[in-house]
C-alpha positions in Angstrom: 0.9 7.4 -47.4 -1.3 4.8 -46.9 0.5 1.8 -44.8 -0.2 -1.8 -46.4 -0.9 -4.4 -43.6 -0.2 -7.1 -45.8 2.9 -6.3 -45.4 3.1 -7.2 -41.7 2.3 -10.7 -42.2 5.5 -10.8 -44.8 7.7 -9.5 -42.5 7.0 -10.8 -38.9 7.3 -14.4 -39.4 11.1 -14.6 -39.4 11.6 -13.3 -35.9 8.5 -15.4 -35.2 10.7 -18.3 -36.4 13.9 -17.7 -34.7 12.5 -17.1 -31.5 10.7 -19.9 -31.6 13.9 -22.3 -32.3 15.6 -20.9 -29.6 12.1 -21.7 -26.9 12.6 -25.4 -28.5 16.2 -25.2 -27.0 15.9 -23.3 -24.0 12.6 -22.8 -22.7 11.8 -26.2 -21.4 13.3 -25.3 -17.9 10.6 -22.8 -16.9 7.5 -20.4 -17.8 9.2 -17.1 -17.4 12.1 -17.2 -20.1 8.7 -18.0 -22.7 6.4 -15.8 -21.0 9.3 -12.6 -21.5 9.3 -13.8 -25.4 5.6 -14.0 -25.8 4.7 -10.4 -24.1 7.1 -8.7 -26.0 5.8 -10.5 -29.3 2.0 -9.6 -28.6 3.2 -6.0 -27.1 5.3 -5.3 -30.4 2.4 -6.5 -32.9 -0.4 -4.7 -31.3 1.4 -1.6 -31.3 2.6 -2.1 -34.7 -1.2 -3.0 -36.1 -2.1 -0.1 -34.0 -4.3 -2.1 -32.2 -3.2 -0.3 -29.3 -2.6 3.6 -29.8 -2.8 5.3 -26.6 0.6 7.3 -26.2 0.9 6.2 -22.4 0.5 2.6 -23.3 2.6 2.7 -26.2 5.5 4.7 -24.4 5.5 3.0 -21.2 4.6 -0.3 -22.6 8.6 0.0 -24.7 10.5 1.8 -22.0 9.6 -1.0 -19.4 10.4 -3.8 -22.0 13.7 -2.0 -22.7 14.5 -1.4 -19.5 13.3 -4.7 -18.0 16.3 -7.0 -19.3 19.1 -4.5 -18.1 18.9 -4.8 -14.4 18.6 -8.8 -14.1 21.1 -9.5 -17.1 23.8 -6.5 -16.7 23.6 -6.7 -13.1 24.3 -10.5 -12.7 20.9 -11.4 -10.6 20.8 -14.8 -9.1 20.7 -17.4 -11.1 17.8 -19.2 -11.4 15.8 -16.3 -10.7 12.3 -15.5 -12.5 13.0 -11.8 -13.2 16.6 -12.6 -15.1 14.9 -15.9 -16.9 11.5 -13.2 -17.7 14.2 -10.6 -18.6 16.3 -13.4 -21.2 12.2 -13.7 -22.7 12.3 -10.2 -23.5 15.5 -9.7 -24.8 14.6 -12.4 -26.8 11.9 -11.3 -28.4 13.6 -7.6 -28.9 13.0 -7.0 -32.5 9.0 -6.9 -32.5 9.9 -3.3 -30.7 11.1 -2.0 -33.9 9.6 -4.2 -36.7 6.8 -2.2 -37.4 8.9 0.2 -38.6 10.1 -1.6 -41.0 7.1 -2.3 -43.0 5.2 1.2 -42.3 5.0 3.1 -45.7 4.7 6.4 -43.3 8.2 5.8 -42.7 11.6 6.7 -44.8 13.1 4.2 -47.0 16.6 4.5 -44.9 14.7 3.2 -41.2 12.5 0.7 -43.3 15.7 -1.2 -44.7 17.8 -0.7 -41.2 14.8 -2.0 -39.2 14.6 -5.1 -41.2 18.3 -5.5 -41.3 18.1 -5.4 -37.8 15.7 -7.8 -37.0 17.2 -9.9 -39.7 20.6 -9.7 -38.1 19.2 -10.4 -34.3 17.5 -13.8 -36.0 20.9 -15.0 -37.7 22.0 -14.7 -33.9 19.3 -16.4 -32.2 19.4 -19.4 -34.8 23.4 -19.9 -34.5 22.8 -19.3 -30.9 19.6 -22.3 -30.9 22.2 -24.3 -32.6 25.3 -23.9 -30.4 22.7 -25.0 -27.5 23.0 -24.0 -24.1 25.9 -23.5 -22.3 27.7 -22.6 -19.3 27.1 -23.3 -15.6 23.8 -21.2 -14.4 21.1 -22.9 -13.7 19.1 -20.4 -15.6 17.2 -20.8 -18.5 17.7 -17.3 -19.3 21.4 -17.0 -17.6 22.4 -20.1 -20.3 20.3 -18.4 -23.0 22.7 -15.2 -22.6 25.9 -16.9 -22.3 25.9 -18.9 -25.1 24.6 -15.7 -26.8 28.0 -14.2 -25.8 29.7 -16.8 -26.6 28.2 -16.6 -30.6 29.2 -13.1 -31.0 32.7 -13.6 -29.3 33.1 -16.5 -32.1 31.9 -14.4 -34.5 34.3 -11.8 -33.9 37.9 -14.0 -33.7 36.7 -15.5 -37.1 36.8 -12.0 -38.0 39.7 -10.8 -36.9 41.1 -13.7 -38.1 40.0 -13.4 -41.4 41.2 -9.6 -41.7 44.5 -10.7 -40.3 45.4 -13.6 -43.2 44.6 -17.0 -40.7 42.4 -19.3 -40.7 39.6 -18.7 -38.6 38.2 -21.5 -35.8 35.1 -21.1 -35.6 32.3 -18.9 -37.8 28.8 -19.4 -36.2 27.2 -17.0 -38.2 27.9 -18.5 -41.2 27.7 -22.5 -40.1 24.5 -21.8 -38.9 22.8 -22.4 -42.2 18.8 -22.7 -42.1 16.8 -22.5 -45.2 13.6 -22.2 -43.1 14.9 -18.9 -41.7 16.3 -17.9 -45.3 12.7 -17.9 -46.9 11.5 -16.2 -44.4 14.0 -13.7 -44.2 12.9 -13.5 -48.2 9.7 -12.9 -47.7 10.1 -10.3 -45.1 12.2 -8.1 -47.7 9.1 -9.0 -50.3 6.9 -7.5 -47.5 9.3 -4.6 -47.5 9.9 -4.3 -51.4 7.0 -4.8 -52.8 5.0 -1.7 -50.8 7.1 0.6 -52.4 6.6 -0.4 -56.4 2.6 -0.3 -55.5 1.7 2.9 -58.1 1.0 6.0 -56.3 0.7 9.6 -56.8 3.5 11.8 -55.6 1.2 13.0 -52.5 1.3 9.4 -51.7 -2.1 8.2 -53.1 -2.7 4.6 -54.2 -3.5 4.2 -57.9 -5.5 1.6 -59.2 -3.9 -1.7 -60.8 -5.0 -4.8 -61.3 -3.4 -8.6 -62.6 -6.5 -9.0 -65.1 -6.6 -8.5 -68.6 -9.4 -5.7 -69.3 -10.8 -6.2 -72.4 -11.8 -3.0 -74.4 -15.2 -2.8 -75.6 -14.1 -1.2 -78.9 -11.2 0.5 -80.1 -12.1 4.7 -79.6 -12.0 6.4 -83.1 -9.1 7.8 -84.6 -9.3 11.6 -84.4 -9.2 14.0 -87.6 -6.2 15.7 -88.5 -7.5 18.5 -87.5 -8.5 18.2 -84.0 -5.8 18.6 -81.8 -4.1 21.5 -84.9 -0.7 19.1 -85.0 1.3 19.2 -87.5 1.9 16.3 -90.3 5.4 15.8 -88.0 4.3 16.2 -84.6 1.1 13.5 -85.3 4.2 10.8 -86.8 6.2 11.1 -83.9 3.2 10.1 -81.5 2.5 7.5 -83.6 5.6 5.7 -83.1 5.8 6.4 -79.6 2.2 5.3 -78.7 0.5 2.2 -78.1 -2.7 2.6 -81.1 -5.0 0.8 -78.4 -5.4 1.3 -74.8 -3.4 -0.6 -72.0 -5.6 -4.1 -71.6 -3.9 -4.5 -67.6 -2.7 -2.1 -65.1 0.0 -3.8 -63.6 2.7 -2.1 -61.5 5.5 -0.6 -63.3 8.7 -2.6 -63.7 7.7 -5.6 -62.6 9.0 -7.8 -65.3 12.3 -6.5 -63.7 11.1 -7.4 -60.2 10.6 -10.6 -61.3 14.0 -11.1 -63.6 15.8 -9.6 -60.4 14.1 -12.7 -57.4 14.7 -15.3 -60.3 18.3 -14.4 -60.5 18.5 -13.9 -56.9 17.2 -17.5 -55.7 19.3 -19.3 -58.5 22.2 -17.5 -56.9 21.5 -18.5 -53.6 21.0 -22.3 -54.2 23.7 -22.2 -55.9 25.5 -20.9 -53.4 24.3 -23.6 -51.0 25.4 -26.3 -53.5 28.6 -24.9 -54.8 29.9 -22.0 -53.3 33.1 -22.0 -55.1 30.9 -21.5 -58.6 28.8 -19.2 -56.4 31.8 -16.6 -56.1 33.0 -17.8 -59.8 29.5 -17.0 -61.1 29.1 -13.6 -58.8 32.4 -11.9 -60.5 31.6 -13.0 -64.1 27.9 -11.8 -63.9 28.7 -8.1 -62.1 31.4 -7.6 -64.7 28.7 -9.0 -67.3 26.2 -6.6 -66.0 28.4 -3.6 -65.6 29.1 -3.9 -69.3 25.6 -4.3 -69.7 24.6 -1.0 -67.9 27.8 0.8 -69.6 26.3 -0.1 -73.0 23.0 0.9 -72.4 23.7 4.4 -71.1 25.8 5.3 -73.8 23.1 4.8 -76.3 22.1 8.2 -77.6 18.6 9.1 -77.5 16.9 9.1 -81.2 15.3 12.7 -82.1 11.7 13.5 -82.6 11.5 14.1 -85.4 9.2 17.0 -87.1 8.6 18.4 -83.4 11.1 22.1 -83.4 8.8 24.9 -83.3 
């Protein structure tokens, strides 16, 4: 299958985003915490554009910027040194090593949706971790970068626990961390995602034609004789009523008056839940019991017979 490239430029400019918040943070103390980010970035897009392809490149090129950040960072080196601040830069800039995976059409459904989630997930953490600000006493860019890291995810995971064990939790950064900059994004990475899959295409994976426009036929074909295709008197009314009598005057891509039902429901739902979460949970029980009534209602129509078509 045919990969869309459009898609990249969907999906990459929400890690683009959150790395870049966290630089405005952290990244003032030196060039090597920026430079880490910034190779990593340009490694991870030339790859993905396969503007690079050479298996030794490609290979070597990952394994070095996954391995790179474990030595200085897992290791404790000295503070203040280049290769742990260089090191912070990659590990910031982490999820352009898997993101063109999630917008390749070559690959499965499954990887395409865990990649995004990924990189999704590792921006959440980078904005509540630009927000917190740095912390702790290294005089590392990339040392304070890392702590204060840490110290989201150990948040994060008390306002868990105390949430699954009846308290009320302290502190939730992943969820105070609100930016709406970093939510459209994050939107229009999943459009990037979504949208290459509803594109019309044969089963072997080749793109059919469709178009936005309006074609205009020239003149309505004429109506065969009864005789021409040796139907019988039943067989031509059933066709009748389940065919258009003029040809389609757009190609457009199949369910997308659903698509666009669906990302008009979805955006009222979140603005409202920025506004009023309360009527946001209110709203998200009434409408799935709504819609399961819906769907149940549906499928339990029964199909109506063609008429005039047994042998």
């Amino acid at each position: 299958m045919t990969d869309h490239g459009w898609s990249a430029v969907l999906v990459y400019p929400v890690s683009v985003y959150a790395g870049l918040l966290v630089l405005a943070d952290f990244g003032t103390g030196g060039v090597a915490f920026p430079l880490g980010f910034f190779v990593t970035l340009v490694f991870g897009v030339v790859t993905g554009l396969g503007l690079v392809r050479h298996p030794w490149w490609v290979t070597g090129g990952r394994v070095f910027l996954v391995v790179a950040p474990l030595f200085p960072i897992g290791y404790g080196w000295p503070p203040g040194s280049v290769p742990l601040d260089f090191a912070s830069g990659v590990l910031l800039g982490a999820p352009f090593l898997w993101l063109e995976y999630a917008w390749r059409d070559s690959v499965g459904p499954g990887v395409r949706v865990v990649a995004l989630e990924a990189a999704l997930f590792f921006g959440l953490l980078n904005v509540a971790t630009a927000t917190l600000g740095p912390t702790g006493s290294s005089s590392s860019v990339g040392g304070q970068y890392v702590h204060s890291m840490v110290q989201v995810l150990a948040a994060q995971s008390r306002g868990i626990a105390a949430v699954l064990t009846g308290t009320v939790p302290t502190s939730m950064p992943l969820e105070s961390s609100l930016d709406i900059v970093f939510v459209g994004l994050g939107v229009l990475a999943f459009a990037g995602v979504f949208l290459s899959w509803v594109a019309p295409h044969t089963a072997l994976g080749e793109p059919l034609p469709w178009s936005w426009a309006r074609h205009r036929p020239g003149a309505v074909p004429p109506t065969p004789s009864d005789g021409t295709f040796a139907l019988r008197a039943g067989q031509r009314d059933a066709l009748a009523t389940r065919s258009l009598p003029t040809p389609p005057e757009a190609m457009l891509v199949p369910g997308l008056g659903a698509i666009a039902v669906t990302a008009v429901i979805v955006v009222l739902f979140l603005a409202l839940a920025v506004g009023a979460p309360t009527f946001a949970v209110i709203a998200l029980v009434f409408g799935s019991v709504a819609a399961a009534v819906a769907l149940a209602a549906v499928l339990s129509r029964r199909l109506t017979p063609l008429g005039g078509l047994s042998v």
